[in-house]
C-alpha positions in Angstrom: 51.2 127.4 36.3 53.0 126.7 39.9 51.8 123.8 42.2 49.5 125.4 44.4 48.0 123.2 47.0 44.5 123.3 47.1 42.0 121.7 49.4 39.3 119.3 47.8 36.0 121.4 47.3 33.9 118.4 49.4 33.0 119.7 53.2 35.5 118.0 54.9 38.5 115.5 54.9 36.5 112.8 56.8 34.3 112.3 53.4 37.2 111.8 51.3 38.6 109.1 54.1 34.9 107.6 54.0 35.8 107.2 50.3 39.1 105.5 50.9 38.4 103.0 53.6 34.4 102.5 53.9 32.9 102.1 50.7 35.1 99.4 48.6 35.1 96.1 50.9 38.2 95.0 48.4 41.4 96.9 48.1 42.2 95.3 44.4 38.7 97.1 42.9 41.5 100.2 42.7 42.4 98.5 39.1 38.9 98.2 38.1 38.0 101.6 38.6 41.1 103.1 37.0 41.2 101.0 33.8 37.2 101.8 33.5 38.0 105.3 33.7 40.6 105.2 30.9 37.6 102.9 28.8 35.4 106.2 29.8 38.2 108.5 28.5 38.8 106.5 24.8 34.8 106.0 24.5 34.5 110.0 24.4 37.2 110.2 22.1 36.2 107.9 20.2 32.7 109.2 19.8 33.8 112.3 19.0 35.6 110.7 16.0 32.2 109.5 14.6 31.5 113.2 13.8 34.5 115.3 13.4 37.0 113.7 10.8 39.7 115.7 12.5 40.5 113.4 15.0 42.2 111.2 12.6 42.0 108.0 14.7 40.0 104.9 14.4 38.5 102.3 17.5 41.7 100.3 16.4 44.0 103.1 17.2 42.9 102.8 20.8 44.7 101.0 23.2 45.0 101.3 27.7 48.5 100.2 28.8 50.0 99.6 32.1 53.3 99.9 32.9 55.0 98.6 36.6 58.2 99.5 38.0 58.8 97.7 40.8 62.4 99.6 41.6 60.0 102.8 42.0 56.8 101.6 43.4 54.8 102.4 41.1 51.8 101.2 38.7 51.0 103.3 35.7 47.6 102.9 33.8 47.8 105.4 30.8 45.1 105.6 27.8 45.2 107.7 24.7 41.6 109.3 25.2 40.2 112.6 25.2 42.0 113.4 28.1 41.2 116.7 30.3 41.5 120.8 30.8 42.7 122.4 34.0 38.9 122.9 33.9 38.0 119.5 34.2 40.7 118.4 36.7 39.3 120.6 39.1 35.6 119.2 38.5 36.4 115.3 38.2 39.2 115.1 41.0 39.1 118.1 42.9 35.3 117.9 43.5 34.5 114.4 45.4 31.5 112.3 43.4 31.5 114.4 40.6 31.4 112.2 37.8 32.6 113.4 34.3 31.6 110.6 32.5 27.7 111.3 33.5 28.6 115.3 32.1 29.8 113.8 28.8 26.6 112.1 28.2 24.5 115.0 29.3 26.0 117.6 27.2 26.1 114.6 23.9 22.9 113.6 24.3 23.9 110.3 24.3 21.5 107.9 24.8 21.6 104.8 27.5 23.1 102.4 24.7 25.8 103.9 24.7 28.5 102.3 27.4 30.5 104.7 29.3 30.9 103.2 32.8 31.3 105.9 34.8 28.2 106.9 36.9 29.5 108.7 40.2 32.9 110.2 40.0 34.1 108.5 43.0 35.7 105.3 41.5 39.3 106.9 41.2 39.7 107.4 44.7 39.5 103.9 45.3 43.3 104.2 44.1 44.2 105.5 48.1 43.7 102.2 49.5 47.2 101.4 47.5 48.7 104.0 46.8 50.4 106.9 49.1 50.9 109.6 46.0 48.6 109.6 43.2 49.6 111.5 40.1 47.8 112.2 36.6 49.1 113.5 33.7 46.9 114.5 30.9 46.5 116.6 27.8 42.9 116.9 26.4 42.4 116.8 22.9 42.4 119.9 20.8 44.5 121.4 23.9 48.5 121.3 23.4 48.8 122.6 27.0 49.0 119.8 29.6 48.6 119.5 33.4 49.5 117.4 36.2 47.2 116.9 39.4 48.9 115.2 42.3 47.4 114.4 46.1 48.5 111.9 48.7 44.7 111.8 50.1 42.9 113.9 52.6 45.4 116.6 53.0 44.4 117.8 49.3 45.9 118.3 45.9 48.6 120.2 43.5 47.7 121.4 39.9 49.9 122.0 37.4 51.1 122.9 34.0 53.6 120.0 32.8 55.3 118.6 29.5 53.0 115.5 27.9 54.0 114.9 24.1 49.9 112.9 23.4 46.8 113.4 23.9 45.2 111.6 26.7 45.8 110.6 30.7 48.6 108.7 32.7 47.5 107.7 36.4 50.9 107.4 38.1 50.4 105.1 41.7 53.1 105.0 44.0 52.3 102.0 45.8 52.3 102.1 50.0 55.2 99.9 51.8 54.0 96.6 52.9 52.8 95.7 56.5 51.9 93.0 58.6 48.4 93.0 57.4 48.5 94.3 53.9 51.6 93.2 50.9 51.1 96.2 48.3 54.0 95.0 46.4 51.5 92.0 45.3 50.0 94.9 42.7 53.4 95.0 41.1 53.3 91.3 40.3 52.7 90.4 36.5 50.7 87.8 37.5 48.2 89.5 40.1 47.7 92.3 37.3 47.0 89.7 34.8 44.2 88.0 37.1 43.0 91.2 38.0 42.4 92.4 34.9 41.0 89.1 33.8 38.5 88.9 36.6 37.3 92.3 36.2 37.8 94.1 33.0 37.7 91.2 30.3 35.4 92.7 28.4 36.2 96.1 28.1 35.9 96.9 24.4 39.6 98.5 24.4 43.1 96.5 24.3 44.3 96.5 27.6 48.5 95.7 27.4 50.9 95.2 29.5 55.1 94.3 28.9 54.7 90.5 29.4 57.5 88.5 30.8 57.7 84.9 29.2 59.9 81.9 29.9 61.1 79.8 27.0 62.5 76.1 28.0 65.2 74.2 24.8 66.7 70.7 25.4 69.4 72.7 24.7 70.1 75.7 26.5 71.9 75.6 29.9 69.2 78.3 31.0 65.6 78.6 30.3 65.0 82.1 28.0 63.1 84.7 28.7 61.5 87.2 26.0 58.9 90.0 27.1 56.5 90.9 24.6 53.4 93.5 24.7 50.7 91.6 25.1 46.7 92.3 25.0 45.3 91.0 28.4 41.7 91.0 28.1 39.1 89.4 25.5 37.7 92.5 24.6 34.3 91.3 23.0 32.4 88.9 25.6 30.8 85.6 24.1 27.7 86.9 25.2 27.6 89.6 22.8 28.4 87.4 20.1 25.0 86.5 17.5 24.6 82.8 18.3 24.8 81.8 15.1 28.8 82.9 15.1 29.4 80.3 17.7 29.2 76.8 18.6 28.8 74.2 21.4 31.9 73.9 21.5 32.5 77.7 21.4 30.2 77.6 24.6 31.3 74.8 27.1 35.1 75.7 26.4 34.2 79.5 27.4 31.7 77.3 30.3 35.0 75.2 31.4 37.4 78.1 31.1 35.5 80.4 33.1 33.9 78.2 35.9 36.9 76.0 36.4 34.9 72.6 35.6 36.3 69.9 33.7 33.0 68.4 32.3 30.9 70.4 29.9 27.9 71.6 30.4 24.4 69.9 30.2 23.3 72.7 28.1 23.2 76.3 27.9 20.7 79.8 27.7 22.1 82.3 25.5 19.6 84.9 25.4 19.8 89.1 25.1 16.3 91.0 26.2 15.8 94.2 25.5 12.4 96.5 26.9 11.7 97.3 30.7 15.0 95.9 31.8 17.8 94.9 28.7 20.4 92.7 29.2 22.4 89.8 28.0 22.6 86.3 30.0 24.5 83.4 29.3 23.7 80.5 31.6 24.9 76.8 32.0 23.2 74.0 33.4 26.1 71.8 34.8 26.5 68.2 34.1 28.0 67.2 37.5 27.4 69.3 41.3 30.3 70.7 42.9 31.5 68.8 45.8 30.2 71.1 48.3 27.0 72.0 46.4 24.8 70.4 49.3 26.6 72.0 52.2 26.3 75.6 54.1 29.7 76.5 52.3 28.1 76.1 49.1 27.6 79.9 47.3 25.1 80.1 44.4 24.5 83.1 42.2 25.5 84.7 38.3 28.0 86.8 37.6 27.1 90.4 37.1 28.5 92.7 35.0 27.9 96.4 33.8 28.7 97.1 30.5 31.6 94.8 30.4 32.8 95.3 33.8 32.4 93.0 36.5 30.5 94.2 39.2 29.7 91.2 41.6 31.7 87.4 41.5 28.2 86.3 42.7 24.6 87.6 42.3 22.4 85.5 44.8 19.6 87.9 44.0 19.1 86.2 40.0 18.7 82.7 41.2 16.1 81.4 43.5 17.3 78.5 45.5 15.6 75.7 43.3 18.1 76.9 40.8 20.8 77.5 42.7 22.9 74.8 40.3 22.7 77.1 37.4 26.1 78.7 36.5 26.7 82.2 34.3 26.5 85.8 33.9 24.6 88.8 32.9 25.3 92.0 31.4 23.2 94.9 31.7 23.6 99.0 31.8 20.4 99.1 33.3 21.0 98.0 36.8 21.2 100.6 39.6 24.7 100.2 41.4 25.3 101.8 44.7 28.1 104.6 44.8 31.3 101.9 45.1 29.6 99.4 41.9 30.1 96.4 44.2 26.4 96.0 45.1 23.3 96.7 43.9 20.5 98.8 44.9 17.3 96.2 45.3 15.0 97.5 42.2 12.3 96.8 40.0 14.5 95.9 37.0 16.7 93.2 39.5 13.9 91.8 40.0 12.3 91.6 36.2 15.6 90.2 35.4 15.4 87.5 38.2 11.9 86.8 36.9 13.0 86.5 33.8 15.7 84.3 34.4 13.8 82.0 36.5 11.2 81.5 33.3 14.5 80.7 31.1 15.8 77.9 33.4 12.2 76.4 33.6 11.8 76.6 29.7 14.9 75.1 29.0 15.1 72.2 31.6 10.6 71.5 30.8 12.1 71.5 27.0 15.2 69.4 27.9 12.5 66.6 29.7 10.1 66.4 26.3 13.0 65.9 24.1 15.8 64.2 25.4 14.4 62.5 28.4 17.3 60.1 28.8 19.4 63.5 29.2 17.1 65.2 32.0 16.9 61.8 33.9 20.9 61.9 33.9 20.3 66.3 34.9 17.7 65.2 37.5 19.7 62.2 39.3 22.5 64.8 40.1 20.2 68.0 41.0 16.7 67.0 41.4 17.1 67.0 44.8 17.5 70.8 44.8 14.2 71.1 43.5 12.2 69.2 46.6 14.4 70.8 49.0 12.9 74.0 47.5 9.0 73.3 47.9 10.1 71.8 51.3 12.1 75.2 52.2 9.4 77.6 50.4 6.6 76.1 52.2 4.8 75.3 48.7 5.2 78.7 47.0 8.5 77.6 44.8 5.7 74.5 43.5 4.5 76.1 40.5 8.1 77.0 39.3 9.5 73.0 39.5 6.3 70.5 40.0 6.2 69.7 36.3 10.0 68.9 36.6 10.0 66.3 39.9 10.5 62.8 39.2 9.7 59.5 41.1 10.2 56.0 40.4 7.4 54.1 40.3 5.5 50.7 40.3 4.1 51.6 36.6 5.7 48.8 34.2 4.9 50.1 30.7 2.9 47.3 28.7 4.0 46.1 25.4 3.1 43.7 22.8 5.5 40.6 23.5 8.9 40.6 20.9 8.6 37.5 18.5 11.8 35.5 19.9 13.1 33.5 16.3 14.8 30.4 17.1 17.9 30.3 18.9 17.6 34.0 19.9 17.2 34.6 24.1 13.8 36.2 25.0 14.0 39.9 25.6 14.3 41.3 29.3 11.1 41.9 31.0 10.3 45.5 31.7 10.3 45.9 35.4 8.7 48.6 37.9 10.8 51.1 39.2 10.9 53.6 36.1 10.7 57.5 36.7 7.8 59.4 36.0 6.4 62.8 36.2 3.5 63.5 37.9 1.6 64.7 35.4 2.3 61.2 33.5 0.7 59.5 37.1 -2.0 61.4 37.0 -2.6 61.0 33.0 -2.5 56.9 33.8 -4.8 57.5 36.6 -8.0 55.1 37.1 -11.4 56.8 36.8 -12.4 56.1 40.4 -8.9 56.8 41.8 -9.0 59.7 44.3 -5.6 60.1 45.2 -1.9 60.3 44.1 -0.5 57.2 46.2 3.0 56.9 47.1 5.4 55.2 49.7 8.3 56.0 51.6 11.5 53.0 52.0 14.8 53.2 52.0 14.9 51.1 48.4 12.4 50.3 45.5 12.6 46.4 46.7 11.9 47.4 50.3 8.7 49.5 49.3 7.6 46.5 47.3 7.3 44.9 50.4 5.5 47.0 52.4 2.2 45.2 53.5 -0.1 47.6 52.2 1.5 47.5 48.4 0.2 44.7 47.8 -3.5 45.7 48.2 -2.8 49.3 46.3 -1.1 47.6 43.5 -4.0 45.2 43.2 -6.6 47.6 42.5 -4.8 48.4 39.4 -3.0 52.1 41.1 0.0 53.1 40.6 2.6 54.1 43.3 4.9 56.5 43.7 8.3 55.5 45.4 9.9 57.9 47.8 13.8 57.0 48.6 14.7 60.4 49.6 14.4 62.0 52.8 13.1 65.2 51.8 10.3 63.7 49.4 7.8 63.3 51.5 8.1 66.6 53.4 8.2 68.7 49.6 4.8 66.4 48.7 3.1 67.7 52.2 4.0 71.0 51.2 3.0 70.7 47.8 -0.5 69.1 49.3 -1.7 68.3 45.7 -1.5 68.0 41.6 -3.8 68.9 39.3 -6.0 69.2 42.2 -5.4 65.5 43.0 -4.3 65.2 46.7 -1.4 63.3 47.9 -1.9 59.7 49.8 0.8 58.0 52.2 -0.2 54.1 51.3 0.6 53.7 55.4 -2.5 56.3 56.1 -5.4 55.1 57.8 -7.9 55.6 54.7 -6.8 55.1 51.2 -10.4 55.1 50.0 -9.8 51.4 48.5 -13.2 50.2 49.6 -16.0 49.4 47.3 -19.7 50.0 49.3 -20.5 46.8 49.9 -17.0 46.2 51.7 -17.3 49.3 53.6 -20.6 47.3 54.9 -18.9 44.3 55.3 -15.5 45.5 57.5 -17.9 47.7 59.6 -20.0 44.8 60.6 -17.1 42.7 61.1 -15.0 45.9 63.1 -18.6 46.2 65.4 -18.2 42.5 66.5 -14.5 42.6 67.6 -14.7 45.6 69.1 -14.5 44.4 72.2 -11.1 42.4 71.1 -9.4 45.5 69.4 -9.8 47.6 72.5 -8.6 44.9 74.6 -5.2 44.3 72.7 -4.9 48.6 72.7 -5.2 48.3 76.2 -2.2 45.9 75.8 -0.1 48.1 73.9 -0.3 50.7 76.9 -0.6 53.9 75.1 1.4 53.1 72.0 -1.2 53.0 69.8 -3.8 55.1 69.2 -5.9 52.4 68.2 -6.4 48.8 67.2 -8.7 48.2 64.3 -9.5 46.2 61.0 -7.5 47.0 58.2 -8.8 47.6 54.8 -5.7 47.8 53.2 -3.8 44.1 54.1 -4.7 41.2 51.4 -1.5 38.4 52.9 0.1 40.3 55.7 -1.7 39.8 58.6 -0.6 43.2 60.4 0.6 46.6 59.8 0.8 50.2 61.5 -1.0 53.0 59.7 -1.3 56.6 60.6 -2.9 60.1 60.8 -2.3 63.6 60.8 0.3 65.6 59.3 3.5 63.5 60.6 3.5 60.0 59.0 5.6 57.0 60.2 8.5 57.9 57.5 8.4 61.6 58.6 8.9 60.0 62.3 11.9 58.1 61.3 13.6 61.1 59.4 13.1 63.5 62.0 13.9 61.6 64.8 17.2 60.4 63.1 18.3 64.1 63.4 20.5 65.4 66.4 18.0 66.2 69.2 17.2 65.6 72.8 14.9 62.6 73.7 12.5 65.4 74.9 12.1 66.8 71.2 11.5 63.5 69.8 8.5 63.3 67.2 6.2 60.8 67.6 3.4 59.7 64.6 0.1 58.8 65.5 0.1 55.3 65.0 -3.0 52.6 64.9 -2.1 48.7 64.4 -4.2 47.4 61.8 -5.6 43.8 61.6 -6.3 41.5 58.3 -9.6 40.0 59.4 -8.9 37.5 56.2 -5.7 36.3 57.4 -5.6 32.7 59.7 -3.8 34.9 62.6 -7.0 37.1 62.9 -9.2 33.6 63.8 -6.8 33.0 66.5 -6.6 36.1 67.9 -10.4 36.0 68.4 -10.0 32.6 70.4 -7.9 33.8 72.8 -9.9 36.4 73.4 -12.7 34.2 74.3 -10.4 31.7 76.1 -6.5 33.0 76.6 -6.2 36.8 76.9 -3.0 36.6 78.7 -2.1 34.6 75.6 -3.8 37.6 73.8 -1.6 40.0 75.4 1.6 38.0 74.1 0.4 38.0 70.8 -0.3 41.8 70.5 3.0 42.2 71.7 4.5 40.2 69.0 2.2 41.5 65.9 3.1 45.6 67.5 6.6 44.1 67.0 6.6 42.5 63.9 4.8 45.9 62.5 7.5 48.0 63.4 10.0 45.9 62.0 7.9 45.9 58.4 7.9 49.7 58.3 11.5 49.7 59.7 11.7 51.4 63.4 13.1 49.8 66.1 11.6 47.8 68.4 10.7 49.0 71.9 11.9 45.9 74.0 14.1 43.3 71.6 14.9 41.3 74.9 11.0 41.2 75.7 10.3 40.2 71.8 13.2 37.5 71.7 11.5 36.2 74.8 8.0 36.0 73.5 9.3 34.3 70.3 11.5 31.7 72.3 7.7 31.1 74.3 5.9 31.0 71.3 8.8 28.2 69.6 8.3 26.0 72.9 
């Protein structure tokens, strides 16, 4: 047969350049797509052995090899598989998107377990964004005629008859010259090919090998030694296809270590294979330390996908929802609808069963890791528990169900036991202190019969919430109290609004519902007859209260600022602690609240009877020494310095 140029049977020449430079965003997918086709090639073969004996090879006599010549350019990817007619040259590489792979299942009746990669037929011309001249030898099986098919892109291709001794395909590349921009020459690098082949085609269930080039240092020899040997550069069979009770842990966190470039091991890991609307494999890790960028913008979350083997994306965002974001892994599925170039993935129902899915395992895992190793999860929750407020905050509420039962707070709850008998001699064990972490539901399991709310406060410290004037008073009645150190943990609990329909409760809000009746009766006659007083000393304040009232939450402290409506005095702080304008500045409503029990409260009602410019000096202090306790700044510090000198003389 002579080489007759032929044109390629698509419309036109700007479809096959749409091939070349629009779909693939990476130039080194080329290797992918060609060693997939050669894994397409052996599987037909190969299934074709299961039923006629004449084949006379086995899956071990299967091999894809790759041979590089830098002198001449060119990359060579060659397999012994079925191989093709002048027939189905012109079909899979004359005809643009015509995939042959798809053909061979059709007219096998093959069903979707078995893995041939191959979907679209548009894969090999990936192999343009390299290479200048693309040539493929092959003889099919049962055929001792061969043919060679040659194109340099869009100006269209040569077939021809040609000498080839096996059965099976050779893909010949000859490499572009290196610009500016691009350094093709990198694809004849034993290393690149090596980490190419690593990162993408691991798993494919054939030997891929490659003449090796190795360095050999002796105390003896003048010059290190170098030996090249043929060596198998993939794994072949994935861990995750492995039966779990073939491996161990350490199996697992060295394939976890290996693979995600982290020197710790794992927390723990998810091996799991589901099979019905959508099947995969997954095999995720929970990571025992965050990466250093894990809480900046940089910060990429995401599994890896693959497709049979093959890796189709570094990074799946769509599996993970933010909460889980720290989770590390993979999953393998045939199922998954890839676009035409298999680097992204058409948004469909079984993504998103798989996501679902996924989501459930993480939960199931971590809700497991909390009832039995709690010391463990408290270690997990220290490094990433942060992840999960920031995802009720950031989901306005709706991620709650999926990570509520797995939040954490210290607390003021010290666990009561019977006291150690101490023998003679021996030191007497270390009181239990406050400060412990807790779920919620184990709050709201130790919650009183009359209390109403979940109560928590907000401090920089455990020590400093402790001190907080209205502690005391909450602590008193017997309630426990949440502590909130982080920044985001009051903004997730306002989003989260309750538990176990038990609503939240800022110990700084105005009403904590403390009051029996008969106090209710008692503070509201009391309120009535310094009415007068209280709207006196808010007149004082000039506007930077709301009000001035009785408190029913002080038992020593004779002051402290409470609040109302959806921004609370911590939120304030936070917020305002942000880069902004003074113009954007958040402002809680704020009321000073007086202990009518406390000496101060006596002498604030005499100078209002005898002093109120006195009066008005004391307000001033008290609004001070209120924000101080809750930690803002103070308005004036020369005006309070001055007061306090007045007050010492």
């Amino acid at each position: 047969m002579s080489a007759e140029t032929k044109q390629f049977k698509a419309e036109s020449k700007r479809l096959l350049d749409m091939m070349i430079n629009s779909i693939y965003t990476h130039k080194e997918i080329f290797l992918r797509e060609v060693i997939s086709n050669a894994s397409d090639a052996i599987d037909k073969l190969y299934f074709k052995s299961l039923t006629d004996t004449s084949v006379g090879m086995n899956k071990d006599d299967f091999a894809i090899n790759i041979v590089v010549d830098k002198d001449a350019r060119t990359l060579t990817v060659s397999d012994n598989g079925i191989g093709m007619t002048a027939e189905e040259l012109e079909n899979n590489l004359g005809t643009i998107a015509s995939s042959g792979s798809l053909a061979f299942k059709k007219d096998n009746e093959l069903g979707d377990d078995v893995d041939i990669i191959g979907q679209f037929g548009v894969g090999f011309y990936s192999t343009f964004m390299v290479a200048k001249e693309v040539t493929v030898l092959t003889r099919a099986y049962g055929s001792d005629k061969a043919y060679k098919w040659q194109s340099n892109g869009v100006d269209g291709y040569t077939v021809e008859e040609c000498e080839k001794d096996s059965v099976g395909t050779e893909v010949i590349l000859s490499l572009k010259e290196d610009t500016e921009d691009e350094k093709y020459s990198k694809y004849l690098e034993q290393y690149q090919i090596q980490s190419l082949v690593k990162k993408y085609s691991d798993y494919i269930r054939f030997p891929i090998k490659m003449d090796v080039e190795h360095t050999n240092y002796s105390e003896n020899a003048e010059e290190p030694e170098k030996t090249v040997t043929n060596d198998i550069l993939n794994s072949m069979t994935p861990i995750w296809k492995k039966n779990k009770n073939e491996l161990t842990d350490d199996d697992y966190n060295s394939f976890y270590t290996d693979k995600f470039m982290d020197y710790y091991p794992p927390v723990t890991h998810i091996h799991s294979k589901t099979e019905g609307t959508a099947t995969y494999d997954a095999l995720l890790y929970i990571p025992s330390r965050a990466p250093f960028d894990y809480y900046s913008k940089d910060y990429e979350k995401g599994l890896q996908l693959y497709s049979s083997g093959v890796m189709i994306m570094d990074k799946c965002a769509d599996l993970l929802p933010d909460y889980f974001s720290f989770v590390k892994g993979l999953v393998d599925s045939a199922d998954l609808s890839l676009n035409i170039s298999r680097e992204m993935l058409q948004h469909d129902r079984q993504l998103k069963i798989i996501a679902k899915n996924i989501e459930k395992s993480i939960k199931n895992e971590l809700t497991k890791m909390l009832k039995n190793d709690r010391e463990k999860y408290e270690k997990f929750f220290d490094v990433f528990g942060l992840q999960f407020k920031f995802g009720i905050y950031q989901t306005y509420g709706s991620a709650a169900d999926a990570v509520k039962d797995l939040l954490m707070f210290a607390s003021s709850f010290k666990p009561e036991e019977a006291p150690a008998e101490v023998k003679e001699g021996e030191d007497k064990p270390a009181e239990k202190k406050a400060g412990g972490k807790v779920t919620l539901a184990e709050y709201v399991s130790r919650m009183k019969e009359d209390q109403k709310f979940i109560y928590y406060a907000c401090g920089e410290s455990a020590a400093k919430i402790e001190l907080l004037p209205a502690f005391e008073k909450v602590t008193e009645k017997g309630y426990e109290v949440l502590y909130f150190t982080q920044d985001i943990d009051e903004f997730a609990i306002k989003a989260l609004m309750t538990y176990n329909e038990k609503p939240f409760k800022n110990i700084t809000d105005s009403d904590l519902g403390l009051e029996t009746e008969e106090e209710k009766e008692e503070n509201k006659k009391t309120a009535e007859e310094s009415k007068d007083m209280f709207e006196f000393m808010c007149g004082a304040l000039d506007g930077k209260v709301k009000e001035v009232r009785l408190s029913t939450r002080l038992k020593s402290h004779p002051v402290c600022l409470s609040s109302e409506g959806q921004v609370s005095i911590e939120m304030e702080k936070v917020l305002n602690s942000m880069p902004q304008n003074d113009k954007n500045r958040v402002t809680a409503q704020k009321s000073l609240e007086l202990n009518a029990g406390h000496p101060v409260f006596e002498k604030l009602k005499e100078l209002y009877k005898d002093d109120k410019d006195k009066l008005t000096e004391y307000t001033k202090l008290l609004y001070s020494q209120a924000l101080l306790i809750e930690g803002l700044t103070i308005e004036n510090p020369v005006e309070f310095a001055d007061l306090i000198c007045k007050l010492m003389v």
